[in-house]
KEFI-443369 format. One record per residue (C-alpha): y, z, x; residue number from 1; residue in three letters; chain. Coordinates in nm, 2 decimals. Layout:
BEGIN
SITE        Y        Z        X   resi   resn   chain
SITE        Y        Z        X    NUM    ALA       A
...
REM end
This chain:
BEGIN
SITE        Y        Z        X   resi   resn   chain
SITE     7.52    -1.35    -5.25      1    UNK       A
SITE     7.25    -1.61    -5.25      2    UNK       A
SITE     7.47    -1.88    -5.07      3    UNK       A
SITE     7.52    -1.56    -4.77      4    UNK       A
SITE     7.21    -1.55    -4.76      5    UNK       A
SITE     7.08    -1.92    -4.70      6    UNK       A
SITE     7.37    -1.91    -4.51      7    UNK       A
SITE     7.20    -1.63    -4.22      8    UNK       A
SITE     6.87    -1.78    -4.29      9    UNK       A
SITE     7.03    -2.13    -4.14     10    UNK       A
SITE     7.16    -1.94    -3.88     11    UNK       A
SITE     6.93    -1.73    -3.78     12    UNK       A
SITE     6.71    -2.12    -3.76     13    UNK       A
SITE     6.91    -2.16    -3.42     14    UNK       A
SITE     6.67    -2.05    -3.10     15    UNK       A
SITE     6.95    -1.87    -2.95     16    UNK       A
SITE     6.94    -1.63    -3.23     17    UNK       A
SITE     6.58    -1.66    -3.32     18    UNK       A
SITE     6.49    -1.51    -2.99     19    UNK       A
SITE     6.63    -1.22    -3.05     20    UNK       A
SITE     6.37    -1.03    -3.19     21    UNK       A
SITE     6.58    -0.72    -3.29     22    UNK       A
SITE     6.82    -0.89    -3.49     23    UNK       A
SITE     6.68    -0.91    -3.82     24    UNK       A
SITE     6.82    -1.01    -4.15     25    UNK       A
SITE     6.76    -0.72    -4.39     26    UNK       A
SITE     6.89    -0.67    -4.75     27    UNK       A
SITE     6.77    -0.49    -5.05     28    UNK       A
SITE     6.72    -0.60    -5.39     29    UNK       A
SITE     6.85    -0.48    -5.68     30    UNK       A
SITE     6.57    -0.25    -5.78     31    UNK       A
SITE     6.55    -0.10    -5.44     32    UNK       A
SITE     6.28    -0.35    -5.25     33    UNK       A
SITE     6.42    -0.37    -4.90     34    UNK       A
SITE     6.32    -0.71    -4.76     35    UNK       A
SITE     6.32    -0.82    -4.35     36    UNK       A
SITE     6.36    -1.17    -4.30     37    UNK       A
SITE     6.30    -1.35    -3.94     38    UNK       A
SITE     6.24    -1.70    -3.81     39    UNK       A
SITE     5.97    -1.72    -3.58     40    UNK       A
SITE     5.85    -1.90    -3.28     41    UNK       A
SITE     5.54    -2.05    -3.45     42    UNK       A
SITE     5.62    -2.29    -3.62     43    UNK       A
SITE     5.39    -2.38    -4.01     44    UNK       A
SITE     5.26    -2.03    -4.01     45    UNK       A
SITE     5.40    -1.71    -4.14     46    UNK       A
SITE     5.29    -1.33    -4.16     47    UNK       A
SITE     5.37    -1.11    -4.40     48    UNK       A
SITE     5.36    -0.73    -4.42     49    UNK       A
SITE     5.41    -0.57    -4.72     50    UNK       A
SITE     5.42    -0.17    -4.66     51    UNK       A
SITE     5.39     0.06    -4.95     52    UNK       A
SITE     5.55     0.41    -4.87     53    UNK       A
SITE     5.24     0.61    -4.96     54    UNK       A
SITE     4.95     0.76    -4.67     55    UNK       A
SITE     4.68     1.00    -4.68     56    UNK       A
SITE     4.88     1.28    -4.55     57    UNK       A
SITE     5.09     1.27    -4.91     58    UNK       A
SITE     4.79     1.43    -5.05     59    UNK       A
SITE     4.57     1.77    -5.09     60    UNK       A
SITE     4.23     1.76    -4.85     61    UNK       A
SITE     4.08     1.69    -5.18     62    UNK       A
SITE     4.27     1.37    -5.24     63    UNK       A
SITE     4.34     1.22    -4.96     64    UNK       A
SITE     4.12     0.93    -5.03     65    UNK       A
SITE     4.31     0.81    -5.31     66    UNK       A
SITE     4.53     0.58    -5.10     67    UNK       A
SITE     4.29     0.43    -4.91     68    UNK       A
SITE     4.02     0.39    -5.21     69    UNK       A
SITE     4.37     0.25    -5.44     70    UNK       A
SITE     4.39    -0.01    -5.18     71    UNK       A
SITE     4.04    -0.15    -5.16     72    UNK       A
SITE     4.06    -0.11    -5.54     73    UNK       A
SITE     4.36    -0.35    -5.55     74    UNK       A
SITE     4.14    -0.62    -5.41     75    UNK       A
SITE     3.90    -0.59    -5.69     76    UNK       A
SITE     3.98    -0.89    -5.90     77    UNK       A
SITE     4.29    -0.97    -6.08     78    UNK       A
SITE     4.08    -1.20    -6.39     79    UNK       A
SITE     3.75    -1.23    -6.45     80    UNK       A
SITE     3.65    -1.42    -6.15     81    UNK       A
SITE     3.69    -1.06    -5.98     82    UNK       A
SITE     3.70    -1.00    -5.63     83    UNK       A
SITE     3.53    -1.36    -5.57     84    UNK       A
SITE     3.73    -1.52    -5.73     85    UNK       A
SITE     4.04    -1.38    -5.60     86    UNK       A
SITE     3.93    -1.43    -5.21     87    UNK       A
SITE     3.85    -1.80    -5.31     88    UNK       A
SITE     4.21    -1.87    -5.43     89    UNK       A
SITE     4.39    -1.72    -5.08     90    UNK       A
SITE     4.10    -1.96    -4.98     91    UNK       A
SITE     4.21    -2.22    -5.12     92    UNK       A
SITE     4.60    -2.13    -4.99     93    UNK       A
SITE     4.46    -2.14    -4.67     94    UNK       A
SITE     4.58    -1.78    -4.61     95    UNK       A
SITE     4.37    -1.47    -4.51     96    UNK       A
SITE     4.44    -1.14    -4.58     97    UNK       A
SITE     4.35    -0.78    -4.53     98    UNK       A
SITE     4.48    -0.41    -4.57     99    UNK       A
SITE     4.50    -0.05    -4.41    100    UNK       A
SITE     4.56     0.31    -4.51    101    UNK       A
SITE     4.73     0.53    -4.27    102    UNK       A
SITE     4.88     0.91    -4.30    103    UNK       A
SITE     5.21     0.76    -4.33    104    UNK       A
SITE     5.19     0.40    -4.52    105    UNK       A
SITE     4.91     0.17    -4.69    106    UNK       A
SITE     5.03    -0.16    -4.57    107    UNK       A
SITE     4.88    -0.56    -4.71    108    UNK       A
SITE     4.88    -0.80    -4.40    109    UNK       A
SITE     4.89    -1.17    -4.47    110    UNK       A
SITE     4.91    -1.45    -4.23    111    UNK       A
SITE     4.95    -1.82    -4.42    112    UNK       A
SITE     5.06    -2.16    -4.35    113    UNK       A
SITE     5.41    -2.17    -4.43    114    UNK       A
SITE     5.37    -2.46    -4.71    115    UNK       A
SITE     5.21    -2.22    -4.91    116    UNK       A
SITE     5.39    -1.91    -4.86    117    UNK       A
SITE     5.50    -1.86    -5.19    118    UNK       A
SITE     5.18    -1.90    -5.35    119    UNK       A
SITE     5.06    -1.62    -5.07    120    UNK       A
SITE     5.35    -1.41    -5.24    121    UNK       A
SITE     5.28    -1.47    -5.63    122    UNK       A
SITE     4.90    -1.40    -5.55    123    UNK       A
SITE     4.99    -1.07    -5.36    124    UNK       A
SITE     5.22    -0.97    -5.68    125    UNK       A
SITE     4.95    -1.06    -5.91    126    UNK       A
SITE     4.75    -0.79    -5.70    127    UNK       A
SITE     4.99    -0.52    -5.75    128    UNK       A
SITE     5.01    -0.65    -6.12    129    UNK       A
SITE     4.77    -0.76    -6.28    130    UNK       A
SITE     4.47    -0.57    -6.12    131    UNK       A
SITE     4.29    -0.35    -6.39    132    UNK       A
SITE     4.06    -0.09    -6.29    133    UNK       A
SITE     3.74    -0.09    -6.46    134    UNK       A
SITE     3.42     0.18    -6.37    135    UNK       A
SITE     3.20    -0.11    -6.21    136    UNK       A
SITE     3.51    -0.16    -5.97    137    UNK       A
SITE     3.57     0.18    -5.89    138    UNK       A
SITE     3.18     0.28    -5.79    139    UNK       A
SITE     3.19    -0.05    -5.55    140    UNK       A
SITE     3.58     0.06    -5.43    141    UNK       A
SITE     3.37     0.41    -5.34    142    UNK       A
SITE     3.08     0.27    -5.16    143    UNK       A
SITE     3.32     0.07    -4.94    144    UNK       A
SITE     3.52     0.36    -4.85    145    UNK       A
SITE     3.25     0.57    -4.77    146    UNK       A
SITE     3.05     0.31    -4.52    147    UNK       A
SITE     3.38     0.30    -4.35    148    UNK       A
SITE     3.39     0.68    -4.34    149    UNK       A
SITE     3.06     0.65    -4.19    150    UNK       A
SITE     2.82     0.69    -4.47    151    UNK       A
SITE     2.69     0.94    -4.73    152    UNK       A
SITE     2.84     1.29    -4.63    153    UNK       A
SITE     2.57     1.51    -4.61    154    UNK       A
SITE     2.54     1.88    -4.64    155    UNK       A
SITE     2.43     1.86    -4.22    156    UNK       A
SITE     2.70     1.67    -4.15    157    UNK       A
SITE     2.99     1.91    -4.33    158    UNK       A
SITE     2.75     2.20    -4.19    159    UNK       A
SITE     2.85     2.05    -3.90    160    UNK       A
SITE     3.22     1.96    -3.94    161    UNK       A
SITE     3.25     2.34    -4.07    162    UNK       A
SITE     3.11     2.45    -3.71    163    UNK       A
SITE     3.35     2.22    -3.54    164    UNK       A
SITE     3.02     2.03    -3.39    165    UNK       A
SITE     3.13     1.74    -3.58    166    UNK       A
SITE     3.45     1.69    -3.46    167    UNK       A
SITE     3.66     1.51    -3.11    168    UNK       A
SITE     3.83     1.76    -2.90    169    UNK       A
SITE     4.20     1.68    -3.02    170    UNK       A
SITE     4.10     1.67    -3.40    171    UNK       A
SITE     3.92     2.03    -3.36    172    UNK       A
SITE     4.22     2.16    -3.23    173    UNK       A
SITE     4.40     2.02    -3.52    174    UNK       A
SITE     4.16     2.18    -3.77    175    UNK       A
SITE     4.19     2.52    -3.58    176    UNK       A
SITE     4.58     2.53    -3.60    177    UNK       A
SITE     4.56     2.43    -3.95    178    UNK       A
SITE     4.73     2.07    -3.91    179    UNK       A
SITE     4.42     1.87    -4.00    180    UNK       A
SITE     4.13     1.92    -4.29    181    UNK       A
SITE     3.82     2.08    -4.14    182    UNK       A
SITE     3.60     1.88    -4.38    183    UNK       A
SITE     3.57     1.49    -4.42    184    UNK       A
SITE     3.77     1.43    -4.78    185    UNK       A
SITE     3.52     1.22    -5.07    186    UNK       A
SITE     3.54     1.02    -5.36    187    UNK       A
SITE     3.29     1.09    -5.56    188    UNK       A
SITE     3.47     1.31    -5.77    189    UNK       A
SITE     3.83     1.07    -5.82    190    UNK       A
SITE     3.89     0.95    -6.14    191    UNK       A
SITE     4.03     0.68    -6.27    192    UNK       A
SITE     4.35     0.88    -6.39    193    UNK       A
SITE     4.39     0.96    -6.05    194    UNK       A
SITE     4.44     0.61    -5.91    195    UNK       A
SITE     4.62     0.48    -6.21    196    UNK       A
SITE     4.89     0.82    -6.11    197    UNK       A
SITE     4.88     0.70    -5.73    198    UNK       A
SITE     4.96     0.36    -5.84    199    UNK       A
SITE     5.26     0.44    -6.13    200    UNK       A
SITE     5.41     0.71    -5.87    201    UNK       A
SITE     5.39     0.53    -5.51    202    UNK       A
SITE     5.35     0.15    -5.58    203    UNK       A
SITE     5.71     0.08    -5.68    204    UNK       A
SITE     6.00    -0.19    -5.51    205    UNK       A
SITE     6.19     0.13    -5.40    206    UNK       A
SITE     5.88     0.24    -5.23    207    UNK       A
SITE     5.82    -0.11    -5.03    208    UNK       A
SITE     5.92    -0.32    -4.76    209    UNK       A
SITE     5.83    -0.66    -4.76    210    UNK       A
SITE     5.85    -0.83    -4.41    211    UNK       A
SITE     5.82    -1.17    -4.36    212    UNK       A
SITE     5.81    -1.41    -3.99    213    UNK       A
SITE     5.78    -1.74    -3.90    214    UNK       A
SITE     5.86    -2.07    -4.06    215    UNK       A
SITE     6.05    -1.93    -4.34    216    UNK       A
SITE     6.08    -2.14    -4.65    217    UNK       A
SITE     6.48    -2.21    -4.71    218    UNK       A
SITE     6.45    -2.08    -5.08    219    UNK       A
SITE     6.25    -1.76    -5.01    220    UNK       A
SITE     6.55    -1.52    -5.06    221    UNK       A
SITE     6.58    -1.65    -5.41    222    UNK       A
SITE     6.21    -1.69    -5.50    223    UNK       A
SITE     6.17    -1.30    -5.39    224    UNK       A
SITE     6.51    -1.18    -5.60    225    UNK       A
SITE     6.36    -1.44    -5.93    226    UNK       A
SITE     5.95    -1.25    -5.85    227    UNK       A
SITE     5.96    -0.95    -5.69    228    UNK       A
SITE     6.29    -0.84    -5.82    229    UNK       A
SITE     6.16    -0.79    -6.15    230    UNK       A
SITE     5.92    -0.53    -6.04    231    UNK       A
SITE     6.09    -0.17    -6.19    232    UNK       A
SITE     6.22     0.08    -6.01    233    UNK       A
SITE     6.10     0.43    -6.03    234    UNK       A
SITE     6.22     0.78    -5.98    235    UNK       A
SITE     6.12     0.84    -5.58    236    UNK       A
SITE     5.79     1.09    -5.55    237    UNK       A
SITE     5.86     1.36    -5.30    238    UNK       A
SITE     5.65     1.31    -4.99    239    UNK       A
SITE     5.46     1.66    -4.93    240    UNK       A
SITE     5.60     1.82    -4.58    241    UNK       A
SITE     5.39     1.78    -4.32    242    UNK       A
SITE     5.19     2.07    -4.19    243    UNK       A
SITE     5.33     2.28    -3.93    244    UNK       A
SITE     5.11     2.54    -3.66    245    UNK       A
SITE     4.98     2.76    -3.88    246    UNK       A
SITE     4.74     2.94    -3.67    247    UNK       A
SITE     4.62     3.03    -3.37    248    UNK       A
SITE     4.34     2.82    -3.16    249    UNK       A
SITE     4.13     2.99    -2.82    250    UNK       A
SITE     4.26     2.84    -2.50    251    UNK       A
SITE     3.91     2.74    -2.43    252    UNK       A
SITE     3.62     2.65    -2.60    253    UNK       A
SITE     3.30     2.42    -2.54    254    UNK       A
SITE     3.24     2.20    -2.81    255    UNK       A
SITE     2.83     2.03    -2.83    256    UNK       A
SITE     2.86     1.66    -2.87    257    UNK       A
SITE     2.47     1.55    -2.88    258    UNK       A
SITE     2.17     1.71    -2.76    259    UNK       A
SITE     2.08     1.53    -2.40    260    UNK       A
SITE     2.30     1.41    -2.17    261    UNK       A
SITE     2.45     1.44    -1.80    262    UNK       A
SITE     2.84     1.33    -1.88    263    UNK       A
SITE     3.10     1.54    -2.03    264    UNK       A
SITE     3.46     1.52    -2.13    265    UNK       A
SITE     3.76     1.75    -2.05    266    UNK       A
SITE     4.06     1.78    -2.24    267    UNK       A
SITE     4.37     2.00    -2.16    268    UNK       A
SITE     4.58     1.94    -2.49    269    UNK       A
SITE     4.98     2.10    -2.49    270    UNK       A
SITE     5.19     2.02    -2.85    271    UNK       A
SITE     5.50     1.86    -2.71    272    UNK       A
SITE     5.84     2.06    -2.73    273    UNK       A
SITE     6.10     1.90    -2.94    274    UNK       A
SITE     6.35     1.71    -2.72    275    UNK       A
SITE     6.70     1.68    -2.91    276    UNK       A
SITE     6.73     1.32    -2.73    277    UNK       A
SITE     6.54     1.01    -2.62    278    UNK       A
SITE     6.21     1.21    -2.72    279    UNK       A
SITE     5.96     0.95    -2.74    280    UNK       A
SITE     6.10     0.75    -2.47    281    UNK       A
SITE     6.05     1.04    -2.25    282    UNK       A
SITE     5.71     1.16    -2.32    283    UNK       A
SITE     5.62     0.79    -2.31    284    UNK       A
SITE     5.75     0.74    -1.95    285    UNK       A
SITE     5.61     1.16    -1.92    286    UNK       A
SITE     5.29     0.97    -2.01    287    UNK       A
SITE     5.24     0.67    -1.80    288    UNK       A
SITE     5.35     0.92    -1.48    289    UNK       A
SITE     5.04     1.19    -1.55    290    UNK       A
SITE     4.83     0.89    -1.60    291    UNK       A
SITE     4.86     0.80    -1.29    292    UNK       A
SITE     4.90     1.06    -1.16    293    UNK       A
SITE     4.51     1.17    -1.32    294    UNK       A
SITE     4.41     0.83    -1.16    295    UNK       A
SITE     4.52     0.93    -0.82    296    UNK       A
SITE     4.36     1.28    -0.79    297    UNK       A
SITE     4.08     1.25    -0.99    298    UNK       A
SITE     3.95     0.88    -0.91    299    UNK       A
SITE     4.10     0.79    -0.62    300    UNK       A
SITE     4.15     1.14    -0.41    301    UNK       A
SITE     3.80     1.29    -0.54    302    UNK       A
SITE     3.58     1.02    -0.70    303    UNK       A
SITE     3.51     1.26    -0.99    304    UNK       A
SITE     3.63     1.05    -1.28    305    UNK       A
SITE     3.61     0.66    -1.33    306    UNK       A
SITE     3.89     0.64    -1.56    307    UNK       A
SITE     4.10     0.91    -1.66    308    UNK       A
SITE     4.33     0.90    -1.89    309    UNK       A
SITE     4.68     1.04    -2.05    310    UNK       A
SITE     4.73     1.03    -2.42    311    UNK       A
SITE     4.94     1.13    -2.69    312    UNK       A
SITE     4.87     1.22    -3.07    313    UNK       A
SITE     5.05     1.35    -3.37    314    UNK       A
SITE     4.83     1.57    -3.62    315    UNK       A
SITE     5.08     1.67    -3.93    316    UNK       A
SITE     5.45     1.71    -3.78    317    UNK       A
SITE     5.33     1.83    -3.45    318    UNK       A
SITE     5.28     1.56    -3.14    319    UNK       A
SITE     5.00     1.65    -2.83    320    UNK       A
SITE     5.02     1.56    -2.50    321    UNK       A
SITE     4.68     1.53    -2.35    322    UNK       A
SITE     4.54     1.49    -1.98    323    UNK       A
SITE     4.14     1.37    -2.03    324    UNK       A
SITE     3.86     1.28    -1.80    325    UNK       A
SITE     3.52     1.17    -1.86    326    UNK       A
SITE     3.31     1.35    -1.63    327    UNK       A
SITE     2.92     1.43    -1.45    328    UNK       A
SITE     2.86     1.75    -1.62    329    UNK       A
SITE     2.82     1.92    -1.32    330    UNK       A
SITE     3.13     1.79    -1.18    331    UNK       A
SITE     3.36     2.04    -1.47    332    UNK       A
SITE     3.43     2.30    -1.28    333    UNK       A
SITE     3.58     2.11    -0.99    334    UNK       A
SITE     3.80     1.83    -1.22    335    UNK       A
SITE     3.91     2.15    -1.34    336    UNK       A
SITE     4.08     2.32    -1.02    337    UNK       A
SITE     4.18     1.94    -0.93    338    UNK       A
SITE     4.39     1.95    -1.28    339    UNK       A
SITE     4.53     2.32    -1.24    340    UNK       A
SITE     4.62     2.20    -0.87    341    UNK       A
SITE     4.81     1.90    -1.01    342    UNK       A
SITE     5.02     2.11    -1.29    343    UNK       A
SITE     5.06     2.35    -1.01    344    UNK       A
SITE     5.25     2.08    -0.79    345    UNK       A
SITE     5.45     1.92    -1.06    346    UNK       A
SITE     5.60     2.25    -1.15    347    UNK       A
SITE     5.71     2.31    -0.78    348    UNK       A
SITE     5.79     1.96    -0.67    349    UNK       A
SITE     5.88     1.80    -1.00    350    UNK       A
SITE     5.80     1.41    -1.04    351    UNK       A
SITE     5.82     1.22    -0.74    352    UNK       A
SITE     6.11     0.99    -0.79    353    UNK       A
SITE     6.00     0.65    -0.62    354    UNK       A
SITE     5.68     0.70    -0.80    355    UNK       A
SITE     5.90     0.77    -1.18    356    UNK       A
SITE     6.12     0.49    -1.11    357    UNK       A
SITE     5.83     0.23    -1.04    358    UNK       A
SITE     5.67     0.34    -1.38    359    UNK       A
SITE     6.01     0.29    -1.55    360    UNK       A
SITE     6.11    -0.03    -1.42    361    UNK       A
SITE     5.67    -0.12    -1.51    362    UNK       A
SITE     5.74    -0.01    -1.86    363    UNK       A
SITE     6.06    -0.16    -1.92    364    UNK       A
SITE     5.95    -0.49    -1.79    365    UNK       A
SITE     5.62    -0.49    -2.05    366    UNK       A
SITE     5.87    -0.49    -2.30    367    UNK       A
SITE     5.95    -0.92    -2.19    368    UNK       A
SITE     5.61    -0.99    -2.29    369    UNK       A
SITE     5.46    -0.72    -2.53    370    UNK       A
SITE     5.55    -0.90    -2.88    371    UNK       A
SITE     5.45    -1.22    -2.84    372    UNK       A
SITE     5.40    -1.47    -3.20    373    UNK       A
SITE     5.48    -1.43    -3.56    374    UNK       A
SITE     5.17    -1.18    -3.65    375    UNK       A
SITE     5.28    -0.95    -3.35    376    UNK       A
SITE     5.68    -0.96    -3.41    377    UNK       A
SITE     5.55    -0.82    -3.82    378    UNK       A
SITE     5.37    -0.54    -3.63    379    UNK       A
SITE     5.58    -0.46    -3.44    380    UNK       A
SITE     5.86    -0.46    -3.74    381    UNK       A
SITE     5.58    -0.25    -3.95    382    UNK       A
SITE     5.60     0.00    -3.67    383    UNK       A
SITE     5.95     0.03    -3.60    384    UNK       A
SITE     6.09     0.04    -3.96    385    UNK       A
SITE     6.23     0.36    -3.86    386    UNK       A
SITE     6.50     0.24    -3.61    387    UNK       A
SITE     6.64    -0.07    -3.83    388    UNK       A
SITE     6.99    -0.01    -3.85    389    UNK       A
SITE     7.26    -0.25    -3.93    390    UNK       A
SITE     7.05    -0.55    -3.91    391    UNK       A
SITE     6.89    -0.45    -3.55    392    UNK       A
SITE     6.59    -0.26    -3.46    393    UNK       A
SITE     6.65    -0.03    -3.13    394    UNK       A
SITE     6.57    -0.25    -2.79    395    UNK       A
SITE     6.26    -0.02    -2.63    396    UNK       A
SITE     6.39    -0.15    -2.30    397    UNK       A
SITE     6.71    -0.01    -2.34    398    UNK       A
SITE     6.57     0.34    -2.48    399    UNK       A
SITE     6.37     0.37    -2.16    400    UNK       A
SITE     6.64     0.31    -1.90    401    UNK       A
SITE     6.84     0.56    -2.08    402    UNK       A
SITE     6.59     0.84    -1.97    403    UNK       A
SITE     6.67     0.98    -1.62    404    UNK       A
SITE     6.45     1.17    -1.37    405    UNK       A
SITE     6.64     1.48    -1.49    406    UNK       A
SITE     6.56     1.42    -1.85    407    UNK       A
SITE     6.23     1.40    -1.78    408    UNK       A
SITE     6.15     1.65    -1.47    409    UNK       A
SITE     6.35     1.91    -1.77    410    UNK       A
SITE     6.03     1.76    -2.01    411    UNK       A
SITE     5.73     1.81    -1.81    412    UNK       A
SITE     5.83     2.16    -1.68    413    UNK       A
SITE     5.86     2.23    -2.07    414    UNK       A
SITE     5.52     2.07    -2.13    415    UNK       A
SITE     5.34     2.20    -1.85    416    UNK       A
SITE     5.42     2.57    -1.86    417    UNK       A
SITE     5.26     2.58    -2.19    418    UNK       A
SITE     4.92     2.68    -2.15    419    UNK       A
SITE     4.75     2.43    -2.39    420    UNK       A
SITE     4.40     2.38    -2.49    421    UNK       A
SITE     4.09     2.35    -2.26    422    UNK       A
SITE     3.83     2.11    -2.48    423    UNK       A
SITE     3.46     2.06    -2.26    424    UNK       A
SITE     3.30     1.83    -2.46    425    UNK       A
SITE     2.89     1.81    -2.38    426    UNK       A
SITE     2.59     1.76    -2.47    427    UNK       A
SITE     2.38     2.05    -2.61    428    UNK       A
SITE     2.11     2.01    -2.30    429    UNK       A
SITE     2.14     1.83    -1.96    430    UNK       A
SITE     1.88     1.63    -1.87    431    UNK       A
SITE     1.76     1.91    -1.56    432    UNK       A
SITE     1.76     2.13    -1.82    433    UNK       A
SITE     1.54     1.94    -2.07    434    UNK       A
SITE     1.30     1.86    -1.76    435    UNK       A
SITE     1.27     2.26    -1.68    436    UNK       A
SITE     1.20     2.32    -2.07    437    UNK       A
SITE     0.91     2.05    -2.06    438    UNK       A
SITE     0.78     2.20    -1.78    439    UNK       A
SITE     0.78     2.51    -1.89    440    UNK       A
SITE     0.59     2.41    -2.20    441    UNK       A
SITE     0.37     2.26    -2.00    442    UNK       A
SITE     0.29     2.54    -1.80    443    UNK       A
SITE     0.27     2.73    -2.08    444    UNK       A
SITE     0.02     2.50    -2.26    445    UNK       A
SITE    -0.19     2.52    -1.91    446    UNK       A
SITE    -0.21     2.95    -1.89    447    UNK       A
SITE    -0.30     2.93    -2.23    448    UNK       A
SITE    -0.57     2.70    -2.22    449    UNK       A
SITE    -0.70     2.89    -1.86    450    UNK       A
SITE    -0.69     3.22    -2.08    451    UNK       A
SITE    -0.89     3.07    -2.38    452    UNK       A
SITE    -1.14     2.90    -2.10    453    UNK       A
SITE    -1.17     3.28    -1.98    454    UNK       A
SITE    -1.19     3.48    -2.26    455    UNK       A
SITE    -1.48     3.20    -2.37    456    UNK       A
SITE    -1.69     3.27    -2.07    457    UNK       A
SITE    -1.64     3.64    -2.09    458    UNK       A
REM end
């Protein structure tokens, strides 16, 4: 097994089959760790990825911290030299290193010189290992999380939240359908127990993926079976099923984002139907097309909107399409009939086909340049772990010329007739308005000083 191995890692040395960035040698150990191996371009550097199969949305609205506070925890200090002393020895390696929480993963990011990429390795173990959790810990762990939460939580701000003033247009509409929380989740109250459970349940090899690029040290594949196959394997945790439309939202709403101002924001915001091929490709290429297609009418054709924008979200297990502008405040009601005229015209004509052809050909040729080093090729691996099969991710570039004008005049009439979610974001008060109201006062102030003055001399 091991001589196989060295044996694809020598291989795979060879530029011919280095540049192939969706060939990628991928194994799993014997307790379940599955491991991704490439050779990069770079040469006396490596970045590592380690992704842990554990995200906020595995939790109740109550929980959903513990991930992201686990992970901070994790950095704590893994001997009494605490967190110091453990940023001083990847220091002293060389190496820097950082970590994120998402609703899907919590994934460690490492870049190192490739010397020292086993010592980057035994000190991330060690992390997962060896760090104990101790009340001093835990508090800072808490006040980290919470500054980049944005602070204390006050009773305003989730007064707030609970009228939907505190909230972006898309995430409202999440909260109204029921795929998102309506209030910001804490950490005062988690416990110890709590994070010690995340840590026993999740953090286990048949939960990870280790992914490793660059200059890749010949005896790595049996250094990782020796370390990291010794971590035990556990019985899998069910993931909790994503949250499905639950309820029902008003087509239109106004939502108060500050109290002065003379901008606004408009947001139309359509779930996307379920295409039983070639569905992100499609909505991708759907995408770049109405963001032009924005930029034409509403920059270009009527010199309402600098730079509008198409953009697509998931909340839970249900994906948005959204068409957004960033507007005068007295300029709404107009972007608005330019939009409806647009949706109007794509459902009779359909997408122009020199225009959808241009924008494939543009998106298939970013795909040359857009993973570019060893720290982009391990994002992009991160990202894509879903189509490894067989050794090989799935070439974008070949996913998008798959989708025909057809396929994707059937998606946007689909998307379209839906009649989606009208978001006007604004402040509480334009500035007109806030000039009338002073004057007013003023005024007022002035008759009721000229009545005191009168009813003194009377």
């Amino acid at each position: 097994m091991r001589c196989l191995l060295f044996a694809c890692l020598l291989l795979s040395s060879f530029p011919s089959f280095a540049l192939d960035r969706f060939q990628v040698e991928g194994y799993a150990l014997r307790n379940g760790l599955q491991l991704l191996l490439k050779p990069g371009s770079d040469r006396g550097h490596v970045a590592i990825r380690l992704v842990v199969g554990v995200g906020i949305d595995d939790f109740s609205c109550a929980e959903k911290e513990l991930p992201h506070l686990l992970e901070h925890l994790l950095f704590s200090g893994i001997d009494a030299s605490g967190e110091g002393g453990l940023e001083e020895r990847m220091q002293a390696l060389g190496g820097e290193w950082n970590a994120y929480t998402s609703s899907a993963d919590t994934t460690f990011v490492i870049e190192a010189p490739a010397k020292n990429q086993r010592q980057v390795l035994d000190l991330l173990l060690a992390l997962l290992t060896q760090t104990q959790f101790d009340d001093n810990a835990i508090n800072a762990a808490k006040q980290v999380v919470e500054r980049e939460d944005g602070g204390h939580y006050s009773h305003l701000q989730r007064w707030l939240d609970r009228q939907d003033l505190g909230h972006t247009a898309s995430n409202q509409l999440a909260v109204e359908l029921g795929l998102k929380c309506q209030e910001r989740a804490e950490v005062d109250q988690l416990t110890r127990e709590q994070l010690e459970k995340v840590r026993k349940d999740w953090y286990a090899p048949n939960n990870m993926t280790l992914i490793v690029v660059g200059d890749l040290d010949r005896l790595l594949p049996a250094y990782l079976e020796r370390t990291y196959g010794a971590l035990e394997a556990i019985n899998p945790t069910d993931h909790l099923p994503l949250p499905e439309i639950k309820a029902s939202a008003a087509h239109e709403r106004s939502l108060i984002h500050g109290f002065v101002g003379g901008g606004a924001k408009l947001h139309w915001l359509v779930p996307e139907p379920v295409l039983e091929d070639q569905h992100d490709e499609t909505f991708d290429l759907l995408k770049d097309y109405l963001d032009w297609a924005l930029y034409r009418e509403l920059r270009l054709a009527h010199g309402l909107s600098y730079g509008p924008w198409a953009e697509r979200e998931v909340f839970g297990g249900v994906g948005f399409m959204s068409l957004n502008a960033d507007l005068e405040r007295d300029d709404v009601a107009e972007a608005q009939e330019v939009l409806d005229e647009l949706k109007a015209r794509l459902l009779k004509d359909g997408l122009n086909a020199e225009t959808f052809n241009r924008l494939k050909q543009a998106a298939i040729a970013r795909q040359a340049w857009a993973v570019q080093g060893n720290s982009a090729l391990a994002d992009y691996y991160w990202g894509a772990l879903g189509d490894y099969e067989d050794g090989r991710f799935a070439d974008p570039a070949k996913e998008l010329q798959g989708v025909t004008l057809e396929e994707a005049n059937k998606a946007m009439r689909e998307l379209l007739l839906q009649p989606g979610y009208l978001r006007i974001e604004k402040p509480l008060l334009s500035y007109d308005q806030v000039l009338w109201a002073i004057a007013g006062v003023l005024g007022l102030l002035v008759l009721i000083l000229a009545a005191w003055r009168f009813h003194r001399r009377r």
